[in-house]
C-alpha positions as CSV (number, residue, x, y, z in Angstrom):
1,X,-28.8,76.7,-14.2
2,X,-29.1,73.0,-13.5
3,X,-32.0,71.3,-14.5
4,X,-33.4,69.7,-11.0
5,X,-33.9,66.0,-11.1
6,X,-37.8,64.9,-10.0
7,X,-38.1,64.2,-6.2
8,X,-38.8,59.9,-6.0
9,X,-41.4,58.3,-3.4
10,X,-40.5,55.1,-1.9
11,X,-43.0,53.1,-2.3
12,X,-43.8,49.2,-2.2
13,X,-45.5,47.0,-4.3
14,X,-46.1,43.1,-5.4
15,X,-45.0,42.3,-8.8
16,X,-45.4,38.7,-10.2
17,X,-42.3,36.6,-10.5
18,X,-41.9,36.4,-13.5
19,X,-42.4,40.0,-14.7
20,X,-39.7,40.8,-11.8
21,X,-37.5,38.3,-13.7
22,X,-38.3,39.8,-17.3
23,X,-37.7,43.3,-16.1
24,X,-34.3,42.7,-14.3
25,X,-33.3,41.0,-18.0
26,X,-34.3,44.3,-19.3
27,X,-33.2,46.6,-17.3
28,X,-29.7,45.0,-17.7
29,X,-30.4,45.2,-20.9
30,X,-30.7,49.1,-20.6
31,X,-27.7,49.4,-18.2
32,X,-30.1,50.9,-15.8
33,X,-31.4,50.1,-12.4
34,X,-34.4,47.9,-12.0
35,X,-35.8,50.9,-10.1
36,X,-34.7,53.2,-12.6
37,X,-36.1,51.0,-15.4
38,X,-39.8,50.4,-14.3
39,X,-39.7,54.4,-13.2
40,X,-39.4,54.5,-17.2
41,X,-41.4,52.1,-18.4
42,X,-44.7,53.2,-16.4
43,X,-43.8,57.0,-17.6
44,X,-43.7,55.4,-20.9
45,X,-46.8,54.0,-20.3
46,X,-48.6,57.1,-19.0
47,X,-47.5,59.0,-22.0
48,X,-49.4,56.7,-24.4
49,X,-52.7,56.7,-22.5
50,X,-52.3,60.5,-22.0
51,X,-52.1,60.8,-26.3
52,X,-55.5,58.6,-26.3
């Protein structure tokens, strides 16, 4: 059986310029979608805090 993929929320938000501007560089980077790539990096994110 196929491994379902997470439902996603729409949601808005207000990012600075310039961290817009670094992520698009990085999600490039990564080949992924900007969506896609800040979806990642907060995951990331909540990993680490979880582990402390």
């Amino acid at each position: 059986m196929e491994a379902m993929k997470p439902l996603k929320v729409k949601i808005s938000v207000s990012l600075d310029e310039e961290i817009v501007k670094k992520l698009r560089i990085l999600a490039e980077e990564d080949d992924r979608q900007l969506s896609s790539y800040i979806n990642l990096v907060l995951r990331n994110y909540l990993r680490e805090r979880e582990k402390t």
